[in-house]
C-alpha positions in Angstrom: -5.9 -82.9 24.6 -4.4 -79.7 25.4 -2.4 -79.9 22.2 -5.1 -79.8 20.0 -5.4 -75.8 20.2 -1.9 -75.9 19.0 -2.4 -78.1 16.0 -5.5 -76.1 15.0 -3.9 -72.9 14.6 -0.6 -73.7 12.8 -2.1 -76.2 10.1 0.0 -73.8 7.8 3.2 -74.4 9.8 2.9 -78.0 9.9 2.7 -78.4 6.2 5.6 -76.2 6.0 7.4 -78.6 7.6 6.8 -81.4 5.1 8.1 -78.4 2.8 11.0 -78.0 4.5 12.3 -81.5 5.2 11.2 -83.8 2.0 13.6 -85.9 2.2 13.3 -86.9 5.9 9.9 -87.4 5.2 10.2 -89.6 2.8 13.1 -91.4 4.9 10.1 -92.0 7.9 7.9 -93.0 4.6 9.9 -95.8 3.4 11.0 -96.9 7.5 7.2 -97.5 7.8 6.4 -99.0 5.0 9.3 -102.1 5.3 7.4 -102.7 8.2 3.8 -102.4 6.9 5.4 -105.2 4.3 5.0 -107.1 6.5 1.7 -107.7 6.9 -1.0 -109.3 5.2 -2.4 -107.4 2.5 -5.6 -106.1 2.3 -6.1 -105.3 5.9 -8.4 -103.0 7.4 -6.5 -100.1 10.1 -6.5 -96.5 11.2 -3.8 -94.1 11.9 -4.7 -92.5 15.0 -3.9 -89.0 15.2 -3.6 -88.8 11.3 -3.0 -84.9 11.6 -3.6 -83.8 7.9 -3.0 -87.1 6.7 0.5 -86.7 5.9 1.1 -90.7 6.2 -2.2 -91.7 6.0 -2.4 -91.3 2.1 1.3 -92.7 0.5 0.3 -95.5 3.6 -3.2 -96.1 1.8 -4.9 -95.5 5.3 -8.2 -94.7 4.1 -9.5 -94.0 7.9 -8.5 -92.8 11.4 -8.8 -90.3 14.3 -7.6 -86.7 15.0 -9.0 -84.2 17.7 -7.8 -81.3 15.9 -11.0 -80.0 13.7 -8.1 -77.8 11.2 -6.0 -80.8 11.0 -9.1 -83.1 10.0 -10.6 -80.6 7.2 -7.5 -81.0 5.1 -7.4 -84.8 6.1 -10.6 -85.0 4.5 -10.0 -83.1 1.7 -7.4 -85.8 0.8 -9.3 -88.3 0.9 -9.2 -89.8 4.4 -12.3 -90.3 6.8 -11.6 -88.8 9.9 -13.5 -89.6 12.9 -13.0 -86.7 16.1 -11.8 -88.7 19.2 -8.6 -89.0 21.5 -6.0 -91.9 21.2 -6.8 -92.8 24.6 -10.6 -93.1 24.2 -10.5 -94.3 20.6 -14.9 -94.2 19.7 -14.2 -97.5 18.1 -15.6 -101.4 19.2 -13.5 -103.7 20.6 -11.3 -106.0 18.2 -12.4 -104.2 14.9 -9.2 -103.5 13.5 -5.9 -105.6 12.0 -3.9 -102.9 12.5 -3.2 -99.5 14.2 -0.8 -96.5 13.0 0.6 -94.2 15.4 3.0 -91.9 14.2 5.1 -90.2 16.5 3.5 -90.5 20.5 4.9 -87.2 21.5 1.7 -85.0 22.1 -0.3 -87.8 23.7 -1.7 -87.2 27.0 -1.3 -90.8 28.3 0.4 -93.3 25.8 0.2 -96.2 27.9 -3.6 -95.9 27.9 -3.7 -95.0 23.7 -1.6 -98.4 23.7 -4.1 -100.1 25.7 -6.8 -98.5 23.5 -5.2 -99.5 20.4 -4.9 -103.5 21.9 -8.2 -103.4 23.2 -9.6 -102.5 19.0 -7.0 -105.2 17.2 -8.2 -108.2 16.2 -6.1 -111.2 17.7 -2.8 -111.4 15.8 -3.5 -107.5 14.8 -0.3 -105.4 14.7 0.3 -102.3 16.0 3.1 -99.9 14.4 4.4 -96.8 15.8 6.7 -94.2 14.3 8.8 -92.2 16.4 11.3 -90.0 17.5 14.0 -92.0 19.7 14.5 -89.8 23.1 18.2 -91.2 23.2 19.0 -90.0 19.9 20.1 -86.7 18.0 17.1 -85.1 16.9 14.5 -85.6 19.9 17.6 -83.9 21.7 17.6 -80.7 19.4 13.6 -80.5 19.3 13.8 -80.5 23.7 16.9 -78.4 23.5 14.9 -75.8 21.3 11.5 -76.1 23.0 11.2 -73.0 24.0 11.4 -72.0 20.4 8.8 -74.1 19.2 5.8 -74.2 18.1 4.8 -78.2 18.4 7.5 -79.4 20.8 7.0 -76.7 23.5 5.2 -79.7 25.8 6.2 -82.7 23.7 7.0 -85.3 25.8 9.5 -88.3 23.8 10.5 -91.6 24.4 13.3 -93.8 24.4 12.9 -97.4 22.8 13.0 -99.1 26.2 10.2 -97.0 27.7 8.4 -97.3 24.7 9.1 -101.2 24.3 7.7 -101.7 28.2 5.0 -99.7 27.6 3.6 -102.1 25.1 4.5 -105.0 27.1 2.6 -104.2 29.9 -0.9 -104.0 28.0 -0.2 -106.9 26.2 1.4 -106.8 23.4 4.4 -109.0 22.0 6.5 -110.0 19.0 8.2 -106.2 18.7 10.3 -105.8 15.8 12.1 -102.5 14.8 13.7 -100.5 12.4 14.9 -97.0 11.6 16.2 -94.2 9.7 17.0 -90.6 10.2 20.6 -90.8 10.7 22.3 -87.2 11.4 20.5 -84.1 12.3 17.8 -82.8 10.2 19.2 -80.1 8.3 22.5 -82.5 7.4 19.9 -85.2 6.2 19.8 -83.7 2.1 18.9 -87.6 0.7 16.3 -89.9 1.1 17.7 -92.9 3.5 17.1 -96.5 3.6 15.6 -97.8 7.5 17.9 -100.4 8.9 17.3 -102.8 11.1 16.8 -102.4 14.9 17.8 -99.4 16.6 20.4 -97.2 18.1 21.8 -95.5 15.3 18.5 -93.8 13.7 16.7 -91.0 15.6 13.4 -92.0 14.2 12.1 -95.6 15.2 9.8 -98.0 13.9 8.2 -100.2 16.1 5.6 -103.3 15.1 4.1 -105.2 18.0 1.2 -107.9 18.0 -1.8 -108.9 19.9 -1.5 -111.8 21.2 
């Protein structure tokens, strides 16, 4: 919760970002979607913390959450419906959802309880899918080397896959497949790349999990 100040008053900077890095953008893009493939179609999910929708909209996401009012307007104004809430308190029934999007887990206050949040609103068999950057790997390394320089990262607290993989285990959740992409560091990375399979190589990670 104490990020959301930060979010609100550097929409602009966040953008940039997105700006400044199309093509590892689009290398997260296409990571999520191979695993989004495969799923069912026609499935009804949020992405929780959507930002300014970013994913959301090349993801088809049509709904989701984010705290930060700024971030939301522009969500909105592309076409998402945002509802103001906190990944660990998600204002949603239980098992309403097939799926649930979280990209990057960073800025949470408490991802254990946003995962148990996001199990207790699946349906049975729903999936959960979370895009993020690997603590192990090159590029969470230079954001927490630079912290002190940085705007978003300052208090960002990353992962590595096994935390992230226990964490999802212990509220339930099974099945975990992964991918991933982002291989160099960011200002080497001047083409769109393909995800692979798995991890290890790849600082950004794509996990899918079930309910069981």
């Amino acid at each position: 919760m104490s990020h959301t100040k930060i979010f609100d008053q550097n929409v602009e900077a966040y953008e940039q970002w997105y700006e400044d890095y199309p093509q590892v953008f689009e290398s997260e893009l296409l990571a999520l979607k191979e695993q989004f493939q495969k799923l069912p179609e026609n499935l009804h999910g949020i992405e929780v913390g959507l930002g300014t929708g970013r994913f959301s909209v090349p993801l088809g996401i049509k709904e989701g959450i984010e705290p930060a009012k700024e971030m939301a307007a522009l969500a909105v104004k592309r076409g998402i419906s945002v509802v103001d809430g906190y990944a660990e308190h998600l204002p949603f029934g239980d098992l309403k959802f097939d799926f649930v999007l979280f990209v990057t887990v960073c800025h949470l206050d408490n991802v254990k309880y946003a995962f148990a949040e996001a199990y207790r609103v699946l349906k049975p068999k729903g999936a959960i899918l979370i895009g993020f950057l690997d603590k192990d790997r090159s590029v969470a390394k230079q954001y927490i080397e630079n912290r002190h320089r940085s705007t978003f990262f300052t208090n960002a607290n990353f992962f590595t896959v096994s935390r992230t993989q226990t964490l999802l285990k212990d509220v339930g959740f099974k099945n975990l497949e992964y991918n991933q992409t982002l291989f160099g560091d960011l200002d080497e990375i001047k083409e769109v790349q393909m995800p692979k399979e798995g991890f290890g190589e790849g600082s950004f990670v794509v996990v899918k999990a079930t309910k069981k």
